[in-house]
C-alpha positions in Angstrom: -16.0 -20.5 77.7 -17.1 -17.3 79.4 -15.0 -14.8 76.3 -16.8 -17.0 73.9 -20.5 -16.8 75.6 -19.3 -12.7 75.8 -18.4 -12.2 72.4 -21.5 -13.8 71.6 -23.9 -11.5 73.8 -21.5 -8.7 72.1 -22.6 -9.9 68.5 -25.8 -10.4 69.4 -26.5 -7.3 71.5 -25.1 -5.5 68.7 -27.3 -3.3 66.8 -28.6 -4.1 63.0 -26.2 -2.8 60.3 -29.0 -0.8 58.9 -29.4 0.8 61.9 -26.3 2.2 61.8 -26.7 2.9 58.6 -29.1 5.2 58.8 -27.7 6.8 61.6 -24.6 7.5 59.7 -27.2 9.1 56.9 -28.5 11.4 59.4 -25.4 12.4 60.9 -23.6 12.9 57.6 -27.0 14.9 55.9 -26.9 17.1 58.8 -23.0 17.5 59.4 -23.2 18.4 55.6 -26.3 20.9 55.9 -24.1 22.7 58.6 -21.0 23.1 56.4 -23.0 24.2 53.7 -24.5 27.0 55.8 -21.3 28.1 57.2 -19.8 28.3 53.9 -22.6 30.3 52.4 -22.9 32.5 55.5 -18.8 33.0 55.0 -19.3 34.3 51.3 -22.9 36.6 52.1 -20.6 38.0 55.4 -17.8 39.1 52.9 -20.3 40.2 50.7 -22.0 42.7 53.4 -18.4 43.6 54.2 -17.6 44.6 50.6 -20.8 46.4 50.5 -20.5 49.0 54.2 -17.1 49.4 52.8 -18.5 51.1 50.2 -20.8 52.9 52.4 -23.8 51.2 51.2 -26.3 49.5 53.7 -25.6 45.6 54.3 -28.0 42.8 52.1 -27.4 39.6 53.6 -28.1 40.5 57.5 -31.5 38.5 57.7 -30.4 35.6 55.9 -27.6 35.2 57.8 -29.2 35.7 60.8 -31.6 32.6 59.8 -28.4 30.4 58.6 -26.5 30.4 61.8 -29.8 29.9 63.9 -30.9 26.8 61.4 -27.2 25.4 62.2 -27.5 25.9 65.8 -30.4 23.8 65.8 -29.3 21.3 63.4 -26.2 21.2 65.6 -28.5 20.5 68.5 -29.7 17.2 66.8 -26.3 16.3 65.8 -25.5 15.9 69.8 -28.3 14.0 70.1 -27.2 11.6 67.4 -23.9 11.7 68.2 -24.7 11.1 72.3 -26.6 8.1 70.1 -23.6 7.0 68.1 -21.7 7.0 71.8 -24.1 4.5 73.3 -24.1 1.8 70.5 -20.1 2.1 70.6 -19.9 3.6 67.0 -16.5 2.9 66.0 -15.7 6.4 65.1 -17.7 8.0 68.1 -15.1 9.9 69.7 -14.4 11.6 65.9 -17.9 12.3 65.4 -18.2 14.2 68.8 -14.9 16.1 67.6 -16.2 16.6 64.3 -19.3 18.6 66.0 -17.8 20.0 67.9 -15.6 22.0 65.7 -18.7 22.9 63.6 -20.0 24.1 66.6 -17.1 26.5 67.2 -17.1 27.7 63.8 -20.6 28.9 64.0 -20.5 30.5 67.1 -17.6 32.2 66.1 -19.8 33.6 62.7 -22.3 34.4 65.1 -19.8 36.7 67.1 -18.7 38.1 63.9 -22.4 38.8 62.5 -23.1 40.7 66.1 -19.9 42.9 65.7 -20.2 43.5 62.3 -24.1 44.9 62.2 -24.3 46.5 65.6 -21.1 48.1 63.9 -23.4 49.3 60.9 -26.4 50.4 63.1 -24.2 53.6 64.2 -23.4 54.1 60.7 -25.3 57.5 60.5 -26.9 57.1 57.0 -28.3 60.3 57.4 -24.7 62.1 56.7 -24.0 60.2 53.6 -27.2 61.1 51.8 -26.8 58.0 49.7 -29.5 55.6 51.2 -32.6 57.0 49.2 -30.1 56.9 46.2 -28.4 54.0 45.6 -31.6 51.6 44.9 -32.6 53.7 41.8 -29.0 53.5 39.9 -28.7 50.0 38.1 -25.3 48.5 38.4 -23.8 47.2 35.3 -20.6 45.4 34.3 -18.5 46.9 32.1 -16.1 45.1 29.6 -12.7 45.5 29.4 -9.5 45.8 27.9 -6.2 46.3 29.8 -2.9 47.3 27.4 -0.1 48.6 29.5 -0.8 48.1 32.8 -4.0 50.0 32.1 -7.4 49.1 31.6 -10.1 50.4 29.6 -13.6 49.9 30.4 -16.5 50.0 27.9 -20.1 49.8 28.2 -23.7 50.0 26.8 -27.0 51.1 28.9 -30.3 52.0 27.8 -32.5 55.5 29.3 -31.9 55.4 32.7 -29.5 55.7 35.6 -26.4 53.4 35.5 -23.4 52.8 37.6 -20.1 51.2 36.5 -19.7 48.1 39.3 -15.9 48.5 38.6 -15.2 52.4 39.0 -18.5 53.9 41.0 -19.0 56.1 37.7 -22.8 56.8 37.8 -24.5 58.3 34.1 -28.0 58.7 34.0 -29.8 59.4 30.1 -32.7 59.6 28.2 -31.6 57.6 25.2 -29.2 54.8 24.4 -25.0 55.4 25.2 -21.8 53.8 24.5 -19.4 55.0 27.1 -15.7 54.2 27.4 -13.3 55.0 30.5 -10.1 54.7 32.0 -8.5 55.7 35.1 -5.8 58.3 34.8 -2.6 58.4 37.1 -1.9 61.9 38.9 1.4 61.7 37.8 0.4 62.2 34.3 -0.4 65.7 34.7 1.9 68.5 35.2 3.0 69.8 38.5 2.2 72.9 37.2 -1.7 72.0 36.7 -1.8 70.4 39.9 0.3 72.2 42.3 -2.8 74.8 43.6 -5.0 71.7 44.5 -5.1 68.3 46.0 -7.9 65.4 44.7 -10.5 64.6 46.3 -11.5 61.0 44.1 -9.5 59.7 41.1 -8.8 61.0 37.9 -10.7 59.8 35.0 -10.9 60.0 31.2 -14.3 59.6 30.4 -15.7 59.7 26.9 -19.4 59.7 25.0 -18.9 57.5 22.1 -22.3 57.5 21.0 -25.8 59.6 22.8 -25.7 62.1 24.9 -25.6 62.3 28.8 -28.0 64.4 31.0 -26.2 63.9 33.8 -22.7 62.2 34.7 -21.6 61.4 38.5 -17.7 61.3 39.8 -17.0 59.1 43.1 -14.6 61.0 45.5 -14.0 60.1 48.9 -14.9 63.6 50.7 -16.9 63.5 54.1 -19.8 65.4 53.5 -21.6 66.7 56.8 -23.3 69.7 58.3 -19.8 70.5 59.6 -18.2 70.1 56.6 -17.6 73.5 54.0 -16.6 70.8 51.2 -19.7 71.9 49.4 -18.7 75.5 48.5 -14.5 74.5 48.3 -14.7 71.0 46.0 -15.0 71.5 42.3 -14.6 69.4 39.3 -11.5 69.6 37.4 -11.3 69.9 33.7 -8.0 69.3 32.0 -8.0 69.0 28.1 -5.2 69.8 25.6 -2.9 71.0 28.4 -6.3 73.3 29.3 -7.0 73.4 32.6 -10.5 74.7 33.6 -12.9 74.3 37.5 -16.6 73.7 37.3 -19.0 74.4 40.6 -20.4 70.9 41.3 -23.6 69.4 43.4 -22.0 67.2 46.1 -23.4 63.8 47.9 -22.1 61.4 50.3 -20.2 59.6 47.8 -20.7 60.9 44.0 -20.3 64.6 42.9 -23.1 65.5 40.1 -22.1 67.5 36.8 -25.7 68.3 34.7 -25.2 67.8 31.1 -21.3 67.6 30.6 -18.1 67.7 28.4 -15.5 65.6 28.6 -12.2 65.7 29.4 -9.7 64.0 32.4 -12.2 64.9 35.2 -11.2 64.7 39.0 -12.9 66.2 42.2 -10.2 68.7 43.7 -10.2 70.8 46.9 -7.2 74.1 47.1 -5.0 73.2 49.1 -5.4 76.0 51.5 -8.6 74.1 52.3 -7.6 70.5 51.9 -6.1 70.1 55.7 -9.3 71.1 56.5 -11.3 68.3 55.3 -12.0 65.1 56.7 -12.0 62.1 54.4 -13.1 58.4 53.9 -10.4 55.8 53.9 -10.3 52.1 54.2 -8.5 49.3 55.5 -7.0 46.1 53.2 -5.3 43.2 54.8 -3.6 40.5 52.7 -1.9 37.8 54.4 1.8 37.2 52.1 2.8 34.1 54.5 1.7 32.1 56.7 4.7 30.5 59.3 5.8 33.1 60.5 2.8 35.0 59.5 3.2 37.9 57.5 0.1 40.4 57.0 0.2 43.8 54.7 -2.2 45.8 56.5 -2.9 48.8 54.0 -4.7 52.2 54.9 -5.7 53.8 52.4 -8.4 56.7 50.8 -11.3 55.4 49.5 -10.5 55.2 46.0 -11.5 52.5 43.7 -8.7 52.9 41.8 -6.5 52.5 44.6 -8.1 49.7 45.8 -7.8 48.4 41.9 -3.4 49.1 42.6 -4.0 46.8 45.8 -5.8 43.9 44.3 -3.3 44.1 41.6 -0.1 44.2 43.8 -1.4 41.5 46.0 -3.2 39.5 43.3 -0.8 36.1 45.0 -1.7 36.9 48.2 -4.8 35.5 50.6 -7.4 38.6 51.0 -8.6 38.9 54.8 -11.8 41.1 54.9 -12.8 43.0 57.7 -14.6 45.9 58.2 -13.2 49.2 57.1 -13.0 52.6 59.9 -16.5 53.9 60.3 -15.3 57.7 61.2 -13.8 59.7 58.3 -10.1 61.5 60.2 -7.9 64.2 58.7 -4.8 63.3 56.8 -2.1 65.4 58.2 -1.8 62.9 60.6 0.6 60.0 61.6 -0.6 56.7 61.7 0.0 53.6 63.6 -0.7 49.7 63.6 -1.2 48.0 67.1 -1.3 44.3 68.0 -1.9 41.9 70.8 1.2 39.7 70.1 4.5 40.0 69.9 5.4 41.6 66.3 7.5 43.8 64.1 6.1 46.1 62.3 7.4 48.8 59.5 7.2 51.4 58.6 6.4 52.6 62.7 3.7 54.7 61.3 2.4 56.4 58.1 0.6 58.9 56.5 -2.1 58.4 54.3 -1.5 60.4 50.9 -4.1 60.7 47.7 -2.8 57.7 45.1 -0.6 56.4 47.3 -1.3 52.3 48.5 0.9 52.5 51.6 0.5 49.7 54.3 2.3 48.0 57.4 4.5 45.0 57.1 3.5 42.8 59.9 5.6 39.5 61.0 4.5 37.8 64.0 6.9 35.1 65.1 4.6 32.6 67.6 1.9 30.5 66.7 -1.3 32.7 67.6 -5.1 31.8 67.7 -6.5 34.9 67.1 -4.6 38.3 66.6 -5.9 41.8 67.7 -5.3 44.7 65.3 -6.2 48.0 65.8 -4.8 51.2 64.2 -4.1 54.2 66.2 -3.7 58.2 65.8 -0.6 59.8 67.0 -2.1 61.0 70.3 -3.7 57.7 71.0 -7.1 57.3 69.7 -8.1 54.5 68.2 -9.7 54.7 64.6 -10.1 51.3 63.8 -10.3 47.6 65.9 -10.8 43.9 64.0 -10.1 40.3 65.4 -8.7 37.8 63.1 -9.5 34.3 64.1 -6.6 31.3 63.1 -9.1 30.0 61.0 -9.1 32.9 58.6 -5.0 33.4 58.3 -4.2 29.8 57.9 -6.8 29.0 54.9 -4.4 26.1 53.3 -4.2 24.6 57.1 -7.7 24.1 58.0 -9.1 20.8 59.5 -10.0 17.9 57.5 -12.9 18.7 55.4 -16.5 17.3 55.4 -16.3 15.1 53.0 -13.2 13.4 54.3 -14.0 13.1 58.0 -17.8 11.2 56.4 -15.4 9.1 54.5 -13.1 7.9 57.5 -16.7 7.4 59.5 -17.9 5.2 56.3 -15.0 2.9 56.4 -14.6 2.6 60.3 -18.1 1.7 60.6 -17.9 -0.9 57.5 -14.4 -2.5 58.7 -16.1 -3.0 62.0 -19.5 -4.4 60.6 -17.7 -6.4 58.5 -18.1 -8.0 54.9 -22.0 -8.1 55.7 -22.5 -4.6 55.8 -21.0 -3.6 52.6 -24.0 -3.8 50.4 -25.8 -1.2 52.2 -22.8 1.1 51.0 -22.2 2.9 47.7 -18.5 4.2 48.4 -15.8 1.5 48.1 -13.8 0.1 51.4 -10.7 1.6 51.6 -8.0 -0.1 51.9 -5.7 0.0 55.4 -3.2 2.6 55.8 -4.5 4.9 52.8 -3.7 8.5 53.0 -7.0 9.4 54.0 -6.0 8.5 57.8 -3.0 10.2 57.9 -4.3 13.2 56.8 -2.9 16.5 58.5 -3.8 19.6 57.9 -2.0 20.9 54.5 -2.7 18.1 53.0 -6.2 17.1 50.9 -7.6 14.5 48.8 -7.7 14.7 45.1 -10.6 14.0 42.8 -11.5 12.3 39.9 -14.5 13.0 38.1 -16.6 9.5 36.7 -19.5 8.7 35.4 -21.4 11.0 32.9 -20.1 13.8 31.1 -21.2 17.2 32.9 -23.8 18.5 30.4 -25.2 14.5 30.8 -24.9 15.1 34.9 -27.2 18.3 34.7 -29.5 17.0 32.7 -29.6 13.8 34.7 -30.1 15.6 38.0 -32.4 18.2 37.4 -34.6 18.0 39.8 -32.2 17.3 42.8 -29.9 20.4 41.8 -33.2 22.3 42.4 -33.6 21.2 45.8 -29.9 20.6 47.0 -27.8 24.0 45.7 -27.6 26.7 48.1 -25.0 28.7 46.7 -26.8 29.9 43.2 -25.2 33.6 43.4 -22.2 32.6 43.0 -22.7 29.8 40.6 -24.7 32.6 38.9 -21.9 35.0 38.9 -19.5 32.3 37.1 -22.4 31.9 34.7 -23.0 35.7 34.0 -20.7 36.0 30.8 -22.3 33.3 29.1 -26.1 34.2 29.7 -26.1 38.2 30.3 -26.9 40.8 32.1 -30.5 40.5 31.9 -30.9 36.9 32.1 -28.1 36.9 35.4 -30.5 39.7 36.7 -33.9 37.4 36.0 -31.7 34.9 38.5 -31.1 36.9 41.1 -34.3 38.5 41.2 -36.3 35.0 41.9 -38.1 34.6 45.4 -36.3 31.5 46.6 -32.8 29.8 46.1 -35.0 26.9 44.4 -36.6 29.5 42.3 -33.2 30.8 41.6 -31.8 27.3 40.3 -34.6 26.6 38.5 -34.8 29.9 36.2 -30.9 29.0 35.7 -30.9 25.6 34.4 -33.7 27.1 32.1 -31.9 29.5 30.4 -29.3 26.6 29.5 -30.2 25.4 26.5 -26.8 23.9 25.4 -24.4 21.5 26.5 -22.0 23.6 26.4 -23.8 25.9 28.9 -24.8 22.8 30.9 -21.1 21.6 30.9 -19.7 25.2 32.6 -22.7 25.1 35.2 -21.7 21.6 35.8 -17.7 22.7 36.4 -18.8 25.6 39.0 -21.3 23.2 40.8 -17.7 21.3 41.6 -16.4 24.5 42.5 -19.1 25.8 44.9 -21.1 22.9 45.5 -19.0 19.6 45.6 -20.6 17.8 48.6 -23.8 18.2 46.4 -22.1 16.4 43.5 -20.5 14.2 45.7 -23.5 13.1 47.0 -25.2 12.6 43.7 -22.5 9.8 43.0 -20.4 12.0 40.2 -16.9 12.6 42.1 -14.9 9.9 44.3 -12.1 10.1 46.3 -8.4 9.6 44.4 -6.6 7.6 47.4 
């Protein structure tokens, strides 16, 4: 009598299905606008990364600032709703609290990392580098190319102006229309004889004018230039054509050495070697992780050379990229070099020298399970040139928690097996049935989707409107979109005030359903829980 007179105070003190309902909404809209921000604030932080490596200043700082302090509040009013969801004895309570709870770390964690890396960029000294005032009046432009051999050839087009190649650093500056083409050139090539007097000081290129004539041609070398510095009067450009070798006197900036109205030849920026162990030059850091149990990091130190960088990518092309901010203090290269950690490791080579078109790095294995490893990289009398943090999170990328749209789904069918039959109408998603995959998820393992419902050209179309308001992440939508609209229309894009601005001048330069069909295919890519939640992808259980 009394269980029966409790159970029915239980059912009746319980609160309304739609109640929960919309509780479930909120948390889920919320939980999702969170991801979403940590995601975008991910790609914008390697983005700025990318960009002080080059020795540019950092785009993204103010928007990420605004990002992680939008999810910090939203984050607030998820404990609120979840302290909610704990006093009307939500079925999946105790995941929801978890769920925030690991948002919460995550952010915090980007917050640290947004701290270290632009108080790390505000003792940059711009001044030394000469670039700032620079780099906004040369238009970056993509080059096509070709690659036959192991090597690639780049080609490109530009208009009066000044241009810069995004994939070598080569800056040309005209007063008519050119047709440029461009490879780089391996040292090894050349003679020992040409090369034995001098050691480069940026890659060697083939460069030539296929059609117009350049006023003005710039090289990218990795010299520190500085008031200190006598690079000015000892670096020269060097001319080698037909087994000809010749120097020019060149005008040198922080990153780019200037020739005025040049011939063409293989070009390089060389310093005599009398004067090269002199010199003080830029390098960077690359770490790729090539395992993960036991984990296995190449940490590479090398100049900063794009074509260097180019042998990298290549060589590691399997491998997981781990970016992190490069050494902010050029060093002398007649010195020994070694990697440090805060775990137990092995590490070869035990140190290493860093030597012009050479990608030499450290083979690290690290046995234990670690949360966070400490890496530093250390002269031979024990100063430190360069310190990074990598968090578990960013070495074990095929092992992360459950994702968003699969922890919603196991709140969706908690609350609906416990509400019972009668609150399955107020859901779109279908029950799932006991003992699916979906609960015994663990990490390395994910759901597959199917896609349903219209075609993707039909789904763009369809939801117009709402792709305007939901997609944050239209740069690199954009970027997947660039081929097939150009240059000027990607740049038209970018250039719009606001991300719904952005979106909208994109769907209107797609006029076809083929366009509409790739846009729909990187919208899964970058955007899923937006197409998810416009009813075009389900769960395959």
């Amino acid at each position: 009598m009394f269980k029966k007179n409790t159970t029915e105070n239980s059912s009746e003190n319980r609160p309304p299905v739609s109640y929960l309902v919309a509780l479930n909404d909120k948390l889920q809209y919320n939980a999702d606008k969170v991801e979403r921000n940590i995601i975008e604030t991910q790609q914008n932080l390697k983005r700025d990364i990318r960009t002080i490596n080059e020795g540019r200043l950092p785009l993204y700082q103010r928007d990420i600032n605004k990002a992680i302090l939008d999810s910090i509040e939203l984050l607030n009013s998820l404990d609120v709703d979840a302290a909610e969801a704990v006093r009307l004895q939500h079925p999946q309570s105790v995941m929801i609290e978890e769920d925030i709870k690991q948002l919460r770390e995550r952010a915090m964690k980007l917050h640290e990392e947004h701290d270290r890396i632009y108080n790390c960029t505000t003792t940059f000294n711009w001044e030394k580098t000469d670039e700032k005032l620079d780099d906004s009046d040369w238009e970056v432009k993509r080059p096509s190319e070709v690659t036959k051999d192991a090597i690639t050839k780049y080609s490109i087009s530009s208009t009066a102006g000044q241009h810069e190649c995004s994939e070598t650093g080569l800056r040309w500056q005209s007063s008519s229309d050119v047709n440029l083409e461009y490879k780089f050139v391996e040292w090894k090539s050349l003679s020992k004889d040409i090369i034995k007097n001098y050691k480069p000081c940026g890659p060697l290129m083939d460069i030539s004018v296929t059609t117009g004539t350049l006023r003005e041609i710039q090289l990218p070398h990795f010299v520190c230039v500085d008031s200190e510095s006598s690079s000015e009067v000892t670096v020269e450009v060097l001319h080698v054509k037909d087994g000809t070798v010749s120097l020019e006197k060149c005008e040198l900036s922080g990153s780019h050495a200037k020739l005025l109205n040049p011939t063409f030849s293989f070009l390089a920026i060389v310093v005599k070697v009398q004067e090269y162990i002199k010199m003080k030059f830029h390098c960077e850091t690359l770490i790729y992780r090539n395992r993960i149990s036991p984990l296995n990091l190449h940490v590479y130190l090398i100049l900063k050379d794009k074509q260097l960088k180019k042998d990298v990518e290549e060589k590691e092309r399997k491998n997981m990229e781990i970016l992190k901010p490069t050494p902010n203090e050029p060093f002398k290269l007649d010195d020994c070099y070694t990697l440090k950690t805060s775990c137990d490791s092995k590490i070869k080579p035990t140190s290493l020298k860093v030597i012009p078109g050479k990608t030499n790095f450290f083979d690290l294995h690290i046995k234990d399970d670690v949360e966070c490893v400490e890496l530093s990289i250390e002269t031979k009398d024990g100063q430190k040139i360069w310190d990074v943090n990598i968090e578990s999170e960013e070495f074990k990328m095929t092992s992360t928690a459950v994702n968003r749209t699969e922890l919603m789904l196991q709140w969706w069918r908690h609350l609906i097996e416990v509400m019972g039959h009668s609150a399955q109408t107020h859901f779109k998603i279908p029950l799932l049935p006991p003992g699916n995959d979906l609960m015994r998820l663990r990490p390395g393992h994910s759901l597959q989707w199917r896609i349903s419902g219209p075609k993707g050209a039909e789904f763009v179309e369809k939801h117009r409107a709402e792709l305007i308001r939901k997609v944050s992440l239209v740069e690199p939508i954009a970027d997947d979109m660039k081929d097939l609209i150009g240059e000027e229309k990607y740049r038209i894009v970018l250039n719009s005030a606001t991300k719904e601005g952005k979106m909208r001048a994109l769907l209107d330069f797609l006029t076809t359903p083929k366009l509409k069909e790739k846009l729909y295919q990187s919208l899964v890519k970058h955007e899923r829980y937006v197409v998810d939640h416009l009813g075009q992808i389900q769960p395959v259980l």
